[in-house]
N, C-alpha and C positions, 0 to 999 in steps of 0.2 A: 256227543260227537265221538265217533269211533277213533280209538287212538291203536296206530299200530306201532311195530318195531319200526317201520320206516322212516316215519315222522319224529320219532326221539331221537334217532340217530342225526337226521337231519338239523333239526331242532340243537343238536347239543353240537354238531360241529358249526351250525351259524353261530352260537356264544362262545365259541371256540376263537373262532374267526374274528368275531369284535374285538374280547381281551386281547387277540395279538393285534389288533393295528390301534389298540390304544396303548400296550408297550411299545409300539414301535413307534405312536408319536408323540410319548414320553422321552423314548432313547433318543430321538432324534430331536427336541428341544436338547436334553442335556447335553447332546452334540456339538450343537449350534449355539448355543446359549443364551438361545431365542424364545423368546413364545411364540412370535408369529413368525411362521418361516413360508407359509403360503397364503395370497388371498382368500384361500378356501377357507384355511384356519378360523379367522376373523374377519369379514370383509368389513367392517367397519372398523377399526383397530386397524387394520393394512391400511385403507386410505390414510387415516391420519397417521402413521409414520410415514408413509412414501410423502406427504405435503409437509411434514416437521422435518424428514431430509431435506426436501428441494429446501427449506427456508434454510438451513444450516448451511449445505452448499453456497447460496445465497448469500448469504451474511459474509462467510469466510472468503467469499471472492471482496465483497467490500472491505475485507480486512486489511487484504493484500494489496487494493485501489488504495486504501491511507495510507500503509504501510511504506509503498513507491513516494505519496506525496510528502508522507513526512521524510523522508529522506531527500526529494528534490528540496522541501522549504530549507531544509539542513544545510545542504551544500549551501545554496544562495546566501543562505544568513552568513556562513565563513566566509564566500567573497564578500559579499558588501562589509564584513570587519576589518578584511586586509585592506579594501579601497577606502575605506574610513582611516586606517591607518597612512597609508599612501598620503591621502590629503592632510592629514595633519604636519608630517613630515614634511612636504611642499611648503606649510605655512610655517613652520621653521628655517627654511632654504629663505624664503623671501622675507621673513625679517632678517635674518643675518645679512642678506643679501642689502637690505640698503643703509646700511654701514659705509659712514662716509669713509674709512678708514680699512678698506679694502682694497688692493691694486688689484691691477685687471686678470691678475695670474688666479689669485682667489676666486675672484667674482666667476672666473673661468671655470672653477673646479662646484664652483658652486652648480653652476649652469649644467656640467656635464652630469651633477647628481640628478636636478629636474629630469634631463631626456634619459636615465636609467629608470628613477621612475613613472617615466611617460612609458617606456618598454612594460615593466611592469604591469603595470596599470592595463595595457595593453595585452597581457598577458592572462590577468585576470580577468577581464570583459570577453579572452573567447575560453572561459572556465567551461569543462566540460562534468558531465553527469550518466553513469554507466553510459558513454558512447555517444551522450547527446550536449550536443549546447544548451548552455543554460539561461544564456539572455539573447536567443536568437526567434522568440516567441514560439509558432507554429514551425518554422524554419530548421529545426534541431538536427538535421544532417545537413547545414551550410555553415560554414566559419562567419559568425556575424563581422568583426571588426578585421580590419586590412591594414596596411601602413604604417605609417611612424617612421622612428629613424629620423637621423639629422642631417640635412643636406645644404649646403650654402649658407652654414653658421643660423638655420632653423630648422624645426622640427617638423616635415614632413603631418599634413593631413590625412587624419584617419576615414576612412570608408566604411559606413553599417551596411554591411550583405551587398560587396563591392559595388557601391553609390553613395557619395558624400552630400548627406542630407536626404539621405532617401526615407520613403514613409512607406509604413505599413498599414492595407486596411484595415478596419476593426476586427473581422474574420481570422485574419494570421496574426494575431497579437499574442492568446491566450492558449495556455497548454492544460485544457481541462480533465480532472478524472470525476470519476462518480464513485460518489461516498455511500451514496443511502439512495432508495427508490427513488428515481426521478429526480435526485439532487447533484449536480454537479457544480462541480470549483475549480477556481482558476489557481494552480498551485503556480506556476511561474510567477517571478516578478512582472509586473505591469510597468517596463522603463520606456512607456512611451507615453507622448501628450494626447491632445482631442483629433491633432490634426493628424498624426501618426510619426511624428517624427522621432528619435530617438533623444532621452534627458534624462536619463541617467550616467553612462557614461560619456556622452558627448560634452556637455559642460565640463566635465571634470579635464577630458584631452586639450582644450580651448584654454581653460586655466592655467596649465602644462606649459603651452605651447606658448601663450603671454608671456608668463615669466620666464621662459628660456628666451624670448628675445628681448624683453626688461634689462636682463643682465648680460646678457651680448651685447648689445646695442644703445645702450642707453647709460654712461657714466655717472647720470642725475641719476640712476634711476631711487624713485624714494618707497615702493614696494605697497604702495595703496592700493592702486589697478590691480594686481594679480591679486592678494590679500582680497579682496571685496570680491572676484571670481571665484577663490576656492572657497568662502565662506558661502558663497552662493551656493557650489556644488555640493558643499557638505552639507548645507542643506538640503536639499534636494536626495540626497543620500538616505540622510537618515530618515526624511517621510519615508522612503519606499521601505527603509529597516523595520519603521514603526509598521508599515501598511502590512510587511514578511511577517512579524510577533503576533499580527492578529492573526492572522491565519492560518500558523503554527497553533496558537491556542484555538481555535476553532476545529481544527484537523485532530486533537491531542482528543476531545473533548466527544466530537464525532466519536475515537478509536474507543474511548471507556465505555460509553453507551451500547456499540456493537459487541465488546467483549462481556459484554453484562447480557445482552441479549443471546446470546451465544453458548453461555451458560445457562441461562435458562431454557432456551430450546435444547439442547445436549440433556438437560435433567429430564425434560415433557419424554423426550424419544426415551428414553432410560426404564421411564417408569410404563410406559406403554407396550415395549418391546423386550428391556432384557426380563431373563430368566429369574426365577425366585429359586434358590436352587435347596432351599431347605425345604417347601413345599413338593418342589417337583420330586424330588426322591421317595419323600414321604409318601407321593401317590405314585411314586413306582411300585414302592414294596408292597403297597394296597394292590396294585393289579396284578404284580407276581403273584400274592398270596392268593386272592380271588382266580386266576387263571389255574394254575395247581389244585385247586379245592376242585378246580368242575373238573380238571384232567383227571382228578380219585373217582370224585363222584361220576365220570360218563364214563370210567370204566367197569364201573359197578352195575351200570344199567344196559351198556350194550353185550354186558357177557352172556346172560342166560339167554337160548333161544330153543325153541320146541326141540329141536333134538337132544335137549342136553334131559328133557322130561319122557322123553321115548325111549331111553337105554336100558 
């Protein structure tokens, strides 16, 4: 094969031309402090970062779904401790209260504690949560509870979601978020029965309202009837307390799992995508020096041409 000056020239600026767009996509990983910075680079390597992103995305949206629920089970779990509290105190009032050795000024002052906390109590059943009601199920921009107040020596009946004994279908009960593919949970409390009614704090207002007219109304009164309501409600309290603990630990339990996962996808994309940076230099200085060695050498080879042997 005939070899002319043309074809080395050409020849030595295409090796020319390589060395520089392999420093350039040296310098521009050291840039970026990336390996792969285009499909082209890797197309197999690009796909699976772009699918260990999307999982990571993924995951971190589910972090911030538990994150929301463990913060509503939170709030809930402090009312239902105040309303546990509420009811204890109640059952204090009504044994002092049947006390044959009480005049009606007492039993009065007792009475006016009950409907402060009936207010209360009332108080904590429309508990809100960043903006939203907390025991209003699906409903969370409507004030569930209405009423109260003492009106002709009793205490005014309360209204769930202004109707007294009102029910909710199955469908508007539960405030679900999603935890994990295809898993969702009901982080609100569940304070209604099969039929929809409200019992959670309904019982407890009914209890209220007994023993504020026990002690109005009634001189015998011996404090068994109210006494056997609020233990009712405080039961009923504390299942839904117990039913809140499970699903705090269930949500807590869920949040370790995705933070575990989470770390290990962040490690996958790490080890596929960042830079190795004591490598990559190393195969800088290799192509600096290789790119310099042909810039001496193709100077050597395109200098002499027939005129310089005709002088």
């Amino acid at each position: 094969m005939r070899v002319t000056n043309k074809m080395m020239n050409s020849t030595l600026l295409l090796n020319l031309n390589r060395g520089l767009s392999r420093l350039e996509r040296i310098n521009n990983q050291l840039g970026t402090k990336k390996k792969i910075n285009a499909p082209s680079d890797d197309p197999v390597k690009a796909g699976l970062i772009l699918r260990t992103r999307s999982s990571i995305k993924e995951t971190e949206q589910y972090i911030r779904n538990i994150d929301a629920a463990i913060s509503w089970l939170d709030a809930s779990d402090v009312v239902l401790q105040d309303v546990i509290s509420v009811i204890h105190r109640a059952k204090e009032l009504a044994v002092n209260g049947a006390s044959t050795h009480l005049d009606p000024t007492a039993r009065q002052a007792l009475a006016d504690e009950v409907a402060q906390l009936h207010d209360n109590l009332l108080q904590l059943a429309n508990s809100t949560h960043g903006g939203r009601y907390i025991f209003a199920g699906q409903h969370t921009d409507t004030k569930p509870f209405d009423g109260g107040g003492v009106t002709d020596g009793k205490i005014n009946d309360v209204s769930f979601l202004g109707e007294v004994g009102k029910t909710l279908p199955p469908e508007e009960r539960s405030l679900e978020f999603e935890i994990a593919v295809g898993v969702t949970m009901a982080v609100n409390v569940d304070a209604f029965a099969d039929d929809g009614s409200e019992i959670l704090f309904t019982p407890v207002f009914q209890a209220l309202q007994q023993l504020y007219r026990q002690l109005v109304d009634h001189p015998d009164y011996a404090g068994a009837e109210p006494i056997g309501a609020l233990d009712a409600a405080l039961d009923g309290v504390l299942q839904h307390v117990s039913e809140l603990g499970g699903k705090q630990n269930r949500v807590e339990l869920a949040q370790e799992r995705l933070l575990d996962l989470q770390l290990n996808l962040t490690k996958i994309l790490s080890e596929e995508q960042d830079l190795d940076y004591a490598e990559a230099i190393m195969e800088l200085k290799m192509e600096e020096f290789a790119y310099r060695t042909a810039l001496a050498v193709g100077a050597r080879i395109i200098q002499p041409s027939l005129v310089d042997f005709l002088r």
